[in-house]
C-alpha positions as CSV (number, residue, x, y, z in Angstrom):
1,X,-97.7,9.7,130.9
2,X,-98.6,6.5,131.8
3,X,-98.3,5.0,128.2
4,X,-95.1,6.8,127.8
5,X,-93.6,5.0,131.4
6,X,-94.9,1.5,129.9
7,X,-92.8,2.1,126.3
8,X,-89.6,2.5,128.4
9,X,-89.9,-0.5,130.7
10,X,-91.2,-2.6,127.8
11,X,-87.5,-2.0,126.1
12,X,-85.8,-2.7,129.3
13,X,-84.7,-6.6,129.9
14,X,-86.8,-8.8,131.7
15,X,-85.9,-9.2,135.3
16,X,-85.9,-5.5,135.4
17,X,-89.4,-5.0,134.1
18,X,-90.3,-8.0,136.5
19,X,-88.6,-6.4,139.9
20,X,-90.2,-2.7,138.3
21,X,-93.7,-4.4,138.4
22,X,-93.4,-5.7,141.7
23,X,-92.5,-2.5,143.6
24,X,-94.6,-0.5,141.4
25,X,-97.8,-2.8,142.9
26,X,-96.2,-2.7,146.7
27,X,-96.4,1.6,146.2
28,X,-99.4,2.0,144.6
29,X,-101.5,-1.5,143.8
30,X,-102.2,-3.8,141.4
31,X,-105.0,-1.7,139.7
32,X,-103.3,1.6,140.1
33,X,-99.5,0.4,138.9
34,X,-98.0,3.1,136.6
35,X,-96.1,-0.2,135.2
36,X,-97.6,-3.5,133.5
37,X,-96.0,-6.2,132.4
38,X,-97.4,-9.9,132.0
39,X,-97.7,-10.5,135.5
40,X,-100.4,-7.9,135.6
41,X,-102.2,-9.8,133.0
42,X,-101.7,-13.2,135.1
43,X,-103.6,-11.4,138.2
44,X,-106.1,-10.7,136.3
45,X,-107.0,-14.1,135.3
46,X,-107.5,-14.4,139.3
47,X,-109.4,-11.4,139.4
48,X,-112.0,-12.8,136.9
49,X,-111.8,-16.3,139.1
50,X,-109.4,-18.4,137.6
51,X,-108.3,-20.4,140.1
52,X,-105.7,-23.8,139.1
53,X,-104.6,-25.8,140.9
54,X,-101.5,-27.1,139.2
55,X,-98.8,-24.3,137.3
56,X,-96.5,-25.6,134.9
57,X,-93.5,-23.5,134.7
58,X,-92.0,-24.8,130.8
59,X,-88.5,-23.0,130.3
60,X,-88.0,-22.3,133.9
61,X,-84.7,-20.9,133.5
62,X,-83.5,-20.1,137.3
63,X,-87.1,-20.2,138.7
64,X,-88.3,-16.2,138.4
65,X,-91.1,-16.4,136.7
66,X,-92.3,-19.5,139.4
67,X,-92.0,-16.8,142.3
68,X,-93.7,-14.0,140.6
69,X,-96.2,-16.2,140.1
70,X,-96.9,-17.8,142.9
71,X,-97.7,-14.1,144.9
72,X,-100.7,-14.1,142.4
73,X,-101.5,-18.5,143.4
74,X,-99.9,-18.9,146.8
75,X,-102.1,-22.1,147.0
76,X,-101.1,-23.7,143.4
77,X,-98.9,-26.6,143.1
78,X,-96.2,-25.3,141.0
79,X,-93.6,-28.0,138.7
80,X,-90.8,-26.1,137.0
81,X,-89.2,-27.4,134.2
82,X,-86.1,-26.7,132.8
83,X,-84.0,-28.3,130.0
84,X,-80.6,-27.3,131.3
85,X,-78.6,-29.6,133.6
86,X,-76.4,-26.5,135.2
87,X,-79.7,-24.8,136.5
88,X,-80.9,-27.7,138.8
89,X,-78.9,-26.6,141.9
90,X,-80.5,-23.1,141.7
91,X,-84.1,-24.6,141.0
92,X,-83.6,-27.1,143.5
93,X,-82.6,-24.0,146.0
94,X,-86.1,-22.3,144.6
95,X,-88.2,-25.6,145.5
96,X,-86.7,-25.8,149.2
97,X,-88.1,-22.3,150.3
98,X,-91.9,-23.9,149.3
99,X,-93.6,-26.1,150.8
100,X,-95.7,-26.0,147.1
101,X,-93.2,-26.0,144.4
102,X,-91.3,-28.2,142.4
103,X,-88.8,-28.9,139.3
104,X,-88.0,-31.3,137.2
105,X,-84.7,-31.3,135.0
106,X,-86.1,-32.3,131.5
107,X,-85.9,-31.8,127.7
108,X,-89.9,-31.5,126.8
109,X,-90.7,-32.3,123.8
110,X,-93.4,-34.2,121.7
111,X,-92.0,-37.9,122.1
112,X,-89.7,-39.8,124.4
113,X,-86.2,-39.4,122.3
114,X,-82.7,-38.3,122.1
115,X,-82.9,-34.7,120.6
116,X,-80.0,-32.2,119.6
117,X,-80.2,-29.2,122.0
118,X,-78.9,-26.0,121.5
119,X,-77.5,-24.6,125.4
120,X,-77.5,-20.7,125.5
121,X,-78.6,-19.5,128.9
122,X,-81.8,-18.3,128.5
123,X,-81.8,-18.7,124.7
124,X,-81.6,-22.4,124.6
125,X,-83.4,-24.9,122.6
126,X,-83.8,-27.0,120.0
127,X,-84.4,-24.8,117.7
128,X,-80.4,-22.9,117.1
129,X,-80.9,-18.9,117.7
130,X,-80.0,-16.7,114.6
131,X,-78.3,-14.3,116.7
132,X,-73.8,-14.3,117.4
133,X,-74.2,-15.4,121.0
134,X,-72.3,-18.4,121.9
135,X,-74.3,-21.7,122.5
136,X,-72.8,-25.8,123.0
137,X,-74.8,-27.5,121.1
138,X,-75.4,-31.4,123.1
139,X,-77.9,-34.1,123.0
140,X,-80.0,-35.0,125.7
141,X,-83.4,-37.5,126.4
142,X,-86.5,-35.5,125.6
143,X,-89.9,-36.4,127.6
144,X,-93.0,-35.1,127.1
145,X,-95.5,-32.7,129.3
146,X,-97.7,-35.7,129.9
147,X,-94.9,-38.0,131.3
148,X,-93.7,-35.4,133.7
149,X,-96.9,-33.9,134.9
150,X,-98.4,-37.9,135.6
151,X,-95.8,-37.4,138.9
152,X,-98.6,-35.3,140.3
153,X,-101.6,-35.2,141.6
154,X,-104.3,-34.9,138.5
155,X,-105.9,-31.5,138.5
156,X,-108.9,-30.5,138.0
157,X,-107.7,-27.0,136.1
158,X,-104.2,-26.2,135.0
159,X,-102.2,-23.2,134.0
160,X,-99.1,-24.0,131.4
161,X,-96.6,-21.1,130.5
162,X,-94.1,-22.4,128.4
163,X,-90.9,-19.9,127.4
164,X,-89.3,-22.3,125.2
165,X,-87.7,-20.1,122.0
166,X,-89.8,-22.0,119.7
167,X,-90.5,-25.2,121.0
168,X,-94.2,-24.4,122.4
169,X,-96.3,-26.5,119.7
170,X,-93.3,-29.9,120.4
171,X,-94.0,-29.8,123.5
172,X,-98.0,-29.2,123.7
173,X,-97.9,-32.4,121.1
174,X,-96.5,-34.9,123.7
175,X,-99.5,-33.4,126.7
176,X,-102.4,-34.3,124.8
177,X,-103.7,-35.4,128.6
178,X,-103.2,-32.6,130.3
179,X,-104.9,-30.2,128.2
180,X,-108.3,-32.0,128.6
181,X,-107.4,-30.3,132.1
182,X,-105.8,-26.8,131.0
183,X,-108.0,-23.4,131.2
184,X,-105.2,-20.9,129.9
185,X,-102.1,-21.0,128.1
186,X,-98.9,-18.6,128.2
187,X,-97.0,-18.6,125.0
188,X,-93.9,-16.8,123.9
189,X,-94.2,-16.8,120.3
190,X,-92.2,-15.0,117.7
191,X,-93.2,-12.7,114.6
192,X,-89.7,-13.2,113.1
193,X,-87.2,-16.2,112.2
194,X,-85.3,-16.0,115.5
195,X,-85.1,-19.5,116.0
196,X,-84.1,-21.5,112.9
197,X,-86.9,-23.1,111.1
198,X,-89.0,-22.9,114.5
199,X,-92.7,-22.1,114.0
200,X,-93.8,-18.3,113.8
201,X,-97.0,-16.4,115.2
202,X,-99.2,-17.5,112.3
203,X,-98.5,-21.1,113.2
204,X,-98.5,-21.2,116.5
205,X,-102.3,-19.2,116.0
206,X,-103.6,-22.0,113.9
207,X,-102.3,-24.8,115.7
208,X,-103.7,-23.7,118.6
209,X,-107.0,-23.0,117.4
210,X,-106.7,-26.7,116.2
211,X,-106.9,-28.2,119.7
212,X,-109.3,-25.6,120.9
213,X,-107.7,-23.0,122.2
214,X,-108.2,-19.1,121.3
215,X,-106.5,-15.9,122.2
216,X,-107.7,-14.5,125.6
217,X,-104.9,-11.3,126.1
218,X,-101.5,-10.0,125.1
219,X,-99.0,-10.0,127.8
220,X,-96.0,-8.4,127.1
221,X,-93.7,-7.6,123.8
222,X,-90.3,-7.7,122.7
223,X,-88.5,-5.0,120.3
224,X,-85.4,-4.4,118.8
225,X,-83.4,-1.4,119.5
226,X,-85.4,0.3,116.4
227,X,-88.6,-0.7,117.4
228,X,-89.9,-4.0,115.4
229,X,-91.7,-6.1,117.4
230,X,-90.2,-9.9,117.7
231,X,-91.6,-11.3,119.8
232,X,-95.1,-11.7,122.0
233,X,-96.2,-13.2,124.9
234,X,-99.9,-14.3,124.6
235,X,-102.0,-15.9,127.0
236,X,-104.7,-18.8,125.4
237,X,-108.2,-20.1,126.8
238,X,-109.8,-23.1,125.5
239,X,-112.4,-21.7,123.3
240,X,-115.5,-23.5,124.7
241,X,-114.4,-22.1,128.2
242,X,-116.8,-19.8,130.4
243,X,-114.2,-17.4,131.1
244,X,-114.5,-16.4,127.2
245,X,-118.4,-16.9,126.8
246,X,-118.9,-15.2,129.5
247,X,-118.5,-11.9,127.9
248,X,-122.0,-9.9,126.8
249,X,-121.2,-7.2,124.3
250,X,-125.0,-6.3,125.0
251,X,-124.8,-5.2,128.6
């Protein structure tokens, strides 16, 4: 039953899963939720004693994800970042009810340069969406991680999650710092060509294997109506990290 509740609310759109997650865990817990989604997966990374110290919110659309997350890391710094001019009143409103988070409105991207961008809600980028949906396309200055996360304190472990529709490895090439710093990554990556000539799920594998970073979990999916999976959200750990060689197959 269970697995049959979970294949409904994985078809259902986001903030619904999201705000079905949360009062599922208010009724019956965290370990005994009828309903998962990638939040579950987050607290677990607590669970097994991750604990950062700085959570870098990449594609922070209106600030959600930000206040899911920080009921899992209360104590976290959290910066928000968000491409889209139009969203910084409502982030701004997000950052005044914490004492602990922050946004910055920025393009990120792997170099400091003007960069067509393709504005859609919460299907923009600069990658253009293969779908009929109406989008402006503009230019705007694009920064990278490294530039926008030197505005505060250093860290001694971060957390990115970066829902970006395809922009993920642009932007993890301009924060060649920060990940000397980074336990875990959050990726949404696609299986299919939604986003024009944006890398796929093979890519995105190998070119984070290339800076040392592994799959750890899979956090949620994304289906058409007729059931082909799209797209995944998958959380990374640096491969050398004792959080993934901690594991004894023996025991």
């Amino acid at each position: 039953m269970k697995a049959q509740i979970q294949k409904l609310v994985n078809r259902l759109p986001k903030p619904w899963t999201r705000r079905l997650y949360w009062t599922a865990v208010s009724l019956f817990g965290a370990d005994q939720s009828p309903v998962y989604n990638m939040y579950h997966h987050i607290a677990n990374l607590k669970k097994l004693g991750f604990k950062p110290d700085l959570i870098i919110d990449g594609g922070a659309y209106v600030g959600d994800w930000t206040k899911s997350v920080r009921k899992i890391y209360p104590d976290a710094t959290f910066v928000m970042v968000e491409a889209q001019p139009a969203k910084r009143v409502i982030l701004q409103a997000v950052a005044s009810e914490f004492d602990n988070v922050n946004f910055e409105i920025a393009l990120l991207g792997d170099a400091e340069k003007e960069m067509d961008f393709f504005e859609m809600e919460t299907g923009s980028s600069i990658y253009e969406e293969n779908t009929n949906y109406d989008r402006q396309k503009t230019t705007l200055m694009m920064h990278t991680l490294d530039s926008v996360a030197d505005k505060y304190r250093k860290p001694e472990s971060c957390f990115i999650k970066l829902d970006v529709q395809g922009a993920e490895i642009d932007i993890l090439k301009g924060a060649p710092n920060l990940l000397t710093k980074t336990d875990f990554i959050l990726l949404e990556i696609s299986t299919l060509n939604y986003n024009e000539n944006a890398p796929q799920f093979f890519d995105v594998i190998l070119f984070m294997k290339n800076i040392g970073f592994v799959v750890f979990d899979i956090a949620d999916e994304r289906r058409t109506h007729d059931g082909i999976l799209f797209q995944t959200d998958l959380i990374f750990v640096k491969e050398s990290s004792p959080f993934r060689r901690a594991v004894d197959f023996k025991r």
